[in-house]
KOLGUVO-291025 format. One record per residue (C-alpha): z, y, x; residue number from 0; residue in three letters. Coordinates in nm, 2 decimals. Last residue first. Layout:
BEGIN
Z, Y, X, NUM, ala
...
//
This chain:
BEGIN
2.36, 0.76, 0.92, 213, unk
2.49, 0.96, 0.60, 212, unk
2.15, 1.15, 0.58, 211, unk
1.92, 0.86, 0.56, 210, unk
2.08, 0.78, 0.19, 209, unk
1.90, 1.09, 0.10, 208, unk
1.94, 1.49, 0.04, 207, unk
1.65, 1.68, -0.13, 206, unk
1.55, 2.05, 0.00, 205, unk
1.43, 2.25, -0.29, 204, unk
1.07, 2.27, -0.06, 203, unk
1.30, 2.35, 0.18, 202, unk
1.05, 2.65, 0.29, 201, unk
0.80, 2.71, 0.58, 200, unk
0.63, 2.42, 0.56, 199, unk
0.49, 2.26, 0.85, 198, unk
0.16, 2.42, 0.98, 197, unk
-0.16, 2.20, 1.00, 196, unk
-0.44, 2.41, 1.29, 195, unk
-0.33, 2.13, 1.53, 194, unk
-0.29, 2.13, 1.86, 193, unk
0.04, 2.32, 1.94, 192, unk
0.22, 2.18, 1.59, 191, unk
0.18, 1.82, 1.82, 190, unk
0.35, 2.01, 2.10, 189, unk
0.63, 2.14, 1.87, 188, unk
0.75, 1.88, 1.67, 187, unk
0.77, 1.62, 1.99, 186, unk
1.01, 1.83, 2.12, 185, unk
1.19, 1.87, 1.86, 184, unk
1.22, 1.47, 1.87, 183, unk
1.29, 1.42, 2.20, 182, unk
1.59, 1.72, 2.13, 181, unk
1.75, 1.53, 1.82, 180, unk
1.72, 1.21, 2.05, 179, unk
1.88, 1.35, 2.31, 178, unk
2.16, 1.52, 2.07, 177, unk
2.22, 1.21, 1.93, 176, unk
2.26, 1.00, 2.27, 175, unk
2.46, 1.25, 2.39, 174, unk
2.73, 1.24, 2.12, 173, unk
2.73, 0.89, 2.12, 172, unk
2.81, 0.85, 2.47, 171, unk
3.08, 1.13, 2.40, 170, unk
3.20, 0.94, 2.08, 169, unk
3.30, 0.59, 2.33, 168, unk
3.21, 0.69, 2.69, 167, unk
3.04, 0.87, 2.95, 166, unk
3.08, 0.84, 3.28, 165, unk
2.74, 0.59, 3.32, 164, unk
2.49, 0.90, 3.21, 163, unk
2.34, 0.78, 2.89, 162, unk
2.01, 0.63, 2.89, 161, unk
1.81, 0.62, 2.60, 160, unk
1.46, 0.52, 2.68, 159, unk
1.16, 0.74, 2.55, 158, unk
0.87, 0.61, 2.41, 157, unk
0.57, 0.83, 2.42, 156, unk
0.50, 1.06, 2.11, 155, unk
0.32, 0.93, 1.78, 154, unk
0.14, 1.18, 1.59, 153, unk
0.10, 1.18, 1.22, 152, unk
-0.18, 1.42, 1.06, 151, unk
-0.23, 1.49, 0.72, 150, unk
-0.54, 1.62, 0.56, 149, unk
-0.55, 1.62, 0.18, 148, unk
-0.79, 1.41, 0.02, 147, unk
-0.65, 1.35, -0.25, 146, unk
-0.42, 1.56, -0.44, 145, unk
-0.04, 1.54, -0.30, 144, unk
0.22, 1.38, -0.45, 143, unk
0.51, 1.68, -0.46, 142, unk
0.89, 1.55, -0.44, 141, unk
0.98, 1.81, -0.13, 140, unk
0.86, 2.08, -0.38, 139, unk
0.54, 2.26, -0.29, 138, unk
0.58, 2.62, -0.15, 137, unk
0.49, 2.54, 0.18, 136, unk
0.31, 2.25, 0.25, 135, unk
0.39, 1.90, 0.20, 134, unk
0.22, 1.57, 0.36, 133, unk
0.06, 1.76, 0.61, 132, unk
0.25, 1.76, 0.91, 131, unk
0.42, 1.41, 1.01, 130, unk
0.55, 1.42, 1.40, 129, unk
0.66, 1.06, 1.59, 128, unk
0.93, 1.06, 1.82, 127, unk
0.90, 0.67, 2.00, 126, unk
1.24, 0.56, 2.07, 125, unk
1.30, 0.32, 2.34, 124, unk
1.50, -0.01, 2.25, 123, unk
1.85, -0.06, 2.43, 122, unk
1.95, -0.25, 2.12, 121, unk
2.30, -0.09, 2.05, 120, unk
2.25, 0.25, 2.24, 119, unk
1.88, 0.34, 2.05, 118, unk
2.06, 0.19, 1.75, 117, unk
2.37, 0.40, 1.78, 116, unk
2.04, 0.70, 1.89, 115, unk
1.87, 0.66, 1.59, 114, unk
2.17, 0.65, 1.32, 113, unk
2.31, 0.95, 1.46, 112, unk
2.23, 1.29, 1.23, 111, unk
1.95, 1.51, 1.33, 110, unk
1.92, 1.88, 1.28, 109, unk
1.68, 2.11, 1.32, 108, unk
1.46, 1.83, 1.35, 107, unk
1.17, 2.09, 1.25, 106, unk
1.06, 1.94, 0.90, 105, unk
1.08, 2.21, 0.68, 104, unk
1.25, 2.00, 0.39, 103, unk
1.33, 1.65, 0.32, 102, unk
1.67, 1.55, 0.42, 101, unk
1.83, 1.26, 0.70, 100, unk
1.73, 1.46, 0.96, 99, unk
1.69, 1.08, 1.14, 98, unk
1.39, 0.99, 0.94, 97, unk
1.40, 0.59, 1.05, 96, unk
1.19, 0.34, 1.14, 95, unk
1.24, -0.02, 1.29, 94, unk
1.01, -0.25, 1.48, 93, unk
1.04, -0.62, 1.57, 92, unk
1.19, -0.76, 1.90, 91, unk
1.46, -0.99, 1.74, 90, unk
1.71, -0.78, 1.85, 89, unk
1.55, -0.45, 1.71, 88, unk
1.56, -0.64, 1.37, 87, unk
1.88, -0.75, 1.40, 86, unk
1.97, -0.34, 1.50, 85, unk
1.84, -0.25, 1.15, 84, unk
2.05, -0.53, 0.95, 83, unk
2.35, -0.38, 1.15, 82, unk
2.25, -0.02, 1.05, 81, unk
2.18, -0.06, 0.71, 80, unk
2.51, -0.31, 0.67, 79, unk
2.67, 0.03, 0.78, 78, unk
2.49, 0.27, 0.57, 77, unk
2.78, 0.49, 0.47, 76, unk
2.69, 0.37, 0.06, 75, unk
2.40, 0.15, 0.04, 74, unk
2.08, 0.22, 0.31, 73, unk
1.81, -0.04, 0.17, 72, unk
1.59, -0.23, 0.45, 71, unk
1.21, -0.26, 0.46, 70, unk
1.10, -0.63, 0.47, 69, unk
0.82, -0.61, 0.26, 68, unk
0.90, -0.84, 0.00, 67, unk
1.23, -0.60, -0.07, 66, unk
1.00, -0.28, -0.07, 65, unk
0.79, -0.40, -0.35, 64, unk
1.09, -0.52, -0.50, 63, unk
1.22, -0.17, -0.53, 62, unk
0.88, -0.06, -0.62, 61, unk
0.83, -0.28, -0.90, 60, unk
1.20, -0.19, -1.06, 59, unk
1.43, -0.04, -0.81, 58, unk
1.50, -0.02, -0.43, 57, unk
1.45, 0.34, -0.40, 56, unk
1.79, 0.39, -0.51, 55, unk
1.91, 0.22, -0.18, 54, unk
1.79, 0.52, 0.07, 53, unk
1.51, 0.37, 0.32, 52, unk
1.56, 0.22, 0.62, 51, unk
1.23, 0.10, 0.78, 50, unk
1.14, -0.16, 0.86, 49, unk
0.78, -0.21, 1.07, 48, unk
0.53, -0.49, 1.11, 47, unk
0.26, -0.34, 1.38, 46, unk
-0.02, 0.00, 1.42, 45, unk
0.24, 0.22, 1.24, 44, unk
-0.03, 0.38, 0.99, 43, unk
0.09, 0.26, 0.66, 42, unk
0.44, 0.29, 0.73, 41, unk
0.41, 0.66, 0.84, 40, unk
0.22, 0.75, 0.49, 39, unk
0.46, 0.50, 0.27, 38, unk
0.76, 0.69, 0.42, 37, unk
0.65, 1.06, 0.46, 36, unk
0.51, 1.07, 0.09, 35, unk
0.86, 1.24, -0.04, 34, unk
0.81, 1.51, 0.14, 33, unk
0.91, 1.68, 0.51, 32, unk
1.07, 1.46, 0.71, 31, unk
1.06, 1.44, 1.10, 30, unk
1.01, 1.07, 1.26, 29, unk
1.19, 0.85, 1.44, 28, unk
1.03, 0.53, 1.54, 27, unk
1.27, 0.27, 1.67, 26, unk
1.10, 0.01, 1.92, 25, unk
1.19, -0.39, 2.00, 24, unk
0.88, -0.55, 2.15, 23, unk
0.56, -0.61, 2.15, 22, unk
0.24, -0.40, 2.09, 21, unk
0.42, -0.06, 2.24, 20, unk
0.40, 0.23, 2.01, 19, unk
0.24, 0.46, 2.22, 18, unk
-0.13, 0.36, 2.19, 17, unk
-0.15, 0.48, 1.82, 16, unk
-0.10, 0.80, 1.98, 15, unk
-0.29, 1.03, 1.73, 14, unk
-0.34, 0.95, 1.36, 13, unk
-0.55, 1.13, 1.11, 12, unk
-0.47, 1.09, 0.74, 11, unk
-0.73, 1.17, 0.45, 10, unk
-0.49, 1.09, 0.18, 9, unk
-0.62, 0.84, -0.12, 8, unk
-0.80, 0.58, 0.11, 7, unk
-0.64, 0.57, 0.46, 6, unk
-0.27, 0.67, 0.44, 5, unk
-0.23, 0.55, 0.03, 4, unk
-0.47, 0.24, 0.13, 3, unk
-0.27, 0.20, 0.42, 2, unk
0.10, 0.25, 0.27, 1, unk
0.00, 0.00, 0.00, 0, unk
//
């Protein structure tokens, strides 16, 4: 579904195919702007991928949709989220998240620490990855665009998570979030460098998920 919605309906371009590595464990965090991020990013991620999704998208046809397909529900602090996500990474498989946790402008303003705990757990390299396109400003974060629209996603080179060996417990933590937060701003901005796309400048009514508690 993701590829016919990516491929078919949307008119999406992809850059960096080559950076998600063909085997191996990899988390894929990506900045949020609309409610199409999900099924556009899963559609084009060139292998199997899980993501962690908030649980109230798990219902009726969709929900078991999602279910056949592997993706994994977030339910109340996400903890079994997060264990069930770092299996994955164990196994060697792929896992994404949308580590702002909200839809809205987009810029990884700020990124809460379910990334970088699995980034830690699994020793897996993150791979930032930039949407644009899917909203634009003025359109709520909930908006299905018409078809056709351009969207481009653009995956960034994998980056390993190293802490520096002092550092421990909430500190580790602590740095490992804010790298990833800043891998992923990074990311943002030289893929907003080469494209005429501009990320919206608004909330769009900015819509908290189950992404946000991890």
């Amino acid at each position: 579904m993701g590829r016919v919605l990516a491929r078919g309906l949307w008119a999406t371009e992809v850059r960096g195919r080559r950076n998600v590595p063909r085997a191996g464990a990899a988390i894929i965090v990506a900045n949020h702007t609309g409610f199409i991020d999900g099924p556009v990013l899963h559609g084009v991620v060139p292998r199997g991928s899980h993501f962690l999704i908030g649980d109230h998208m798990f219902r009726g046809a969709l929900g078991r949709i999602l279910a056949a397909a592997g993706q994994i529900s977030v339910e109340g602090a996400g903890r079994d989220a997060l264990a069930r996500g770092r299996a994955v990474l164990l196994r060697g498989d792929v896992v994404g998240m949308f580590p702002e946790g909200t839809r809205g402008a987009g810029r990884a303003d700020a990124v809460h620490g379910g990334a970088a705990w699995l980034a830690l757990q699994s020793g897996a390299p993150v791979i930032p990855t930039t949407m644009v396109g899917t909203r634009h400003t003025g359109e709520p974060v909930s908006v299905w665009p018409r078809p056709r629209r351009h969207i481009l996603v653009e995956f960034g080179e994998p980056v390993a998570i190293e802490p520096p060996a002092d550092l421990k417990g909430r500190a580790r933590q602590a740095w490992a979030q804010e790298t990833v937060a800043q891998v992923l701003r990074d990311q943002v901005d030289a893929t907003l460098a080469t494209t005429d796309l501009e990320l919206p400048v608004d909330d769009g009514g900015r819509s908290a998920t189950k992404e946000a508690t991890l």
